[in-house]
N, C-alpha and C positions, 0 to 999 in steps of 0.2 A: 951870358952863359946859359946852356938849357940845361935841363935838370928835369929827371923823372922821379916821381913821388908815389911809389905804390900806395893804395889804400887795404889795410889790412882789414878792413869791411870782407873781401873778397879772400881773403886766407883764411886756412884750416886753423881754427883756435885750438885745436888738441894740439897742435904742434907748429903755437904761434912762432917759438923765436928758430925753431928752422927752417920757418916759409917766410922769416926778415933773414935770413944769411943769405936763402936760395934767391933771393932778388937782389939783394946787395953785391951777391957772387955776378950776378947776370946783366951789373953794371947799374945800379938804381943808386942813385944822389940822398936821396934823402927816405924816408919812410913816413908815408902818412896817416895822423893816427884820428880819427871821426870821432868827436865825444858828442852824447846825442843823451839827453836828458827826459828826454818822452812827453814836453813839454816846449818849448820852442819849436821841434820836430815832431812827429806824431813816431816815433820810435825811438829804444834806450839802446846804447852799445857798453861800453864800459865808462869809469874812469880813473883817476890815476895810480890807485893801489896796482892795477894794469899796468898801466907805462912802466911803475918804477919796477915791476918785478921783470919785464923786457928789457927793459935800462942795462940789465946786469949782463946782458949775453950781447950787445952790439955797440958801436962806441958810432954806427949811423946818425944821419940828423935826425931829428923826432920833431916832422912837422906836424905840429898840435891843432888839429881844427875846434873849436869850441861851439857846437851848436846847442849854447844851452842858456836860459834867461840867467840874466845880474852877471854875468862870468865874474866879474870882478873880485866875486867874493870866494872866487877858489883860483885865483892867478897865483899865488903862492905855494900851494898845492900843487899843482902842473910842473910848475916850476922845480921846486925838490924832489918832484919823480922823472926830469927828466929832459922835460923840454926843452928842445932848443929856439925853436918856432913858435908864438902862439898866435895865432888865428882867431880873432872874435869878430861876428857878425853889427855889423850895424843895426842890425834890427830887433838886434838883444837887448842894448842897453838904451839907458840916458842918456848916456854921455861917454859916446865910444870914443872921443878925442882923449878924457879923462883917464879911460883903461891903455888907450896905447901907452901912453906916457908914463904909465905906472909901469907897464910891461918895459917900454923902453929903460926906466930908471932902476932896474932890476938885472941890467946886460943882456935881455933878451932879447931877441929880434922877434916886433910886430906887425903884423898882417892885417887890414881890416876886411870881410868877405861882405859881398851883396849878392842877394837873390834876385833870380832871374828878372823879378816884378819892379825892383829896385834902380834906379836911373844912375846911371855911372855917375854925374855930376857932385851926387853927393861924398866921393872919395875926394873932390879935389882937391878940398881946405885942407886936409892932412895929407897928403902926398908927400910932404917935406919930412916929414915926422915918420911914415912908415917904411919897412923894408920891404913889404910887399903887399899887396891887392890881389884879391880871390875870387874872381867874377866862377858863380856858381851856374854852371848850363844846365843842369837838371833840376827842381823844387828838392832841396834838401829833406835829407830825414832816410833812406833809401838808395843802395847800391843797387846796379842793373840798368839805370834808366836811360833810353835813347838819347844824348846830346838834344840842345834846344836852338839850330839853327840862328837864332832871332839875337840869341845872348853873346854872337860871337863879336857883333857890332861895339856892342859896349866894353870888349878888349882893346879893338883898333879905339874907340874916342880916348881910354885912359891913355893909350898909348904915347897918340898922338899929343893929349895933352900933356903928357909929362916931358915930351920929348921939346913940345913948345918953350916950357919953365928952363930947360935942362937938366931934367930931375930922373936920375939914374936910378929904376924902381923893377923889383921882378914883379910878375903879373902872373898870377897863376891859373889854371883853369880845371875843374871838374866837376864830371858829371856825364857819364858817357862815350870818353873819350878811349879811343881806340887809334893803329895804327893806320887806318885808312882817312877817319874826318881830323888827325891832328893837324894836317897840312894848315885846314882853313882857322883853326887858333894860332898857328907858329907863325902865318903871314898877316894876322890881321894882331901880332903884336906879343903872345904869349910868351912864354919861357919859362914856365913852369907848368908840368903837366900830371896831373894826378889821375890814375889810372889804376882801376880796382880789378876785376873781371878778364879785361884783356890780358893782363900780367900776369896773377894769379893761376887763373885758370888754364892758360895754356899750355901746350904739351912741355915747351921749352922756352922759358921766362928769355933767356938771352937772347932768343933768335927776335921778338916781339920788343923789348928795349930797344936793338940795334937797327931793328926797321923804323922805331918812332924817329930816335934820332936820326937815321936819313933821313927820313922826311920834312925835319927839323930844319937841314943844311939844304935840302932843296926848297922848301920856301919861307925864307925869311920873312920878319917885317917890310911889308910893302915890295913884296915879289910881284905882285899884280895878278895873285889866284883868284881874288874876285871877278876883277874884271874878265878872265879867260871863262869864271864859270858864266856870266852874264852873256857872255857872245857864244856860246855853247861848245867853246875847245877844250872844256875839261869836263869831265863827267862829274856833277857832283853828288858825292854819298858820304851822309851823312845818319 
């Protein structure tokens, strides 16, 4: 299933919860929400006193990014403001196998995310265990930032190998992502796409969803838009 995830990084905070109806109106799956500590990331966003007072005005998924050291010690927190998603980084904890499964024994559904520096490989021991993988294409911490070409690779190997096990997983991606380079994440595996600036910011949130999703349905996993851009039959821009 694809599924777009706004990031509310990119929306008017004087008039957060009716720029989540104005994209939930304009066909958005889920709503995604960046917690940023100023400390794992070099920049602060909110946290859940946030969520839960937005909680109240949308019954949306509330996909929870956690970019912030130890999360573990506020998954409970997250949790009764809201979340339905939580998302924590690998590179936060000890022992990120430890927090999904606490997230998972909670009925939450867990995600583990890696930066761009970060080798897919090490999602693979838990692959069984999570609902979804968040290959990050820009250095977290920051909305605005160009897509990182290099990072798209590392969607096609999770893919591939989940696909190897039989292991039915969404893969999510953000970081730059707009309706022109989503084609080369939705062909090399993606299906879940977070997108802050494109969404937000545009004149008409509907008309920019319903373009992603085409692009969605025109190149699937393993359409072969690499290889068209390697022979030079597709322009790529990214």
């Amino acid at each position: 299933m694809f599924i777009i995830s706004p990031s509310v990084l990119a929306a008017d905070f004087s008039q957060l919860g009716a720029e989540i109806k104005k994209v939930e109106k304009a066909g958005a799956q889920y709503i995604h929400l960046d917690v940023m500590d100023g400390i794992f990331v070099p920049n602060m966003s909110f946290g859940a006193p946030v969520i839960a007072s937005i909680r109240r005005t949308t019954s949306i998924i509330f996909d929870v990014h956690l970019m912030i050291t130890e999360p573990q010690r506020y998954i409970d927190d997250f949790l009764k403001a809201g979340a339905d998603i939580i998302t924590i980084h690998y590179e936060s904890c000890e022992n990120p196998a430890e927090v999904i499964r606490y997230i998972k024994s909670k009925e939450a559904r867990a995600a583990l995310a890696i930066k761009p520096a970060t080798p897919p490989e090490v999602v693979y021991p838990l692959l069984g265990e999570l609902d979804m993988v968040l290959v990050m294409t820009v250095e977290p911490g920051f909305g605005g930032q160009k897509m990182m070409p290099e990072t798209i690779e590392k969607v096609r190997a999770i893919r591939t190998y989940a696909n190897k096990l039989g292991i039915d997983i969404d893969i999510q991606v953000d970081g730059g992502i707009n309706a022109d380079n989503l084609k080369y994440a939705t062909e090399a595996g993606a299906n879940v796409i977070v997108a802050g600036s494109a969404i937000f910011n545009a004149p008409r949130a509907r008309d920019v969803i319903e373009k992603m999703k085409h692009a969605a349905e025109l190149y699937p996993f393993g359409s072969g838009l690499a290889e068209r851009v390697e022979k030079g039959k597709v322009k790529k821009r990214v």
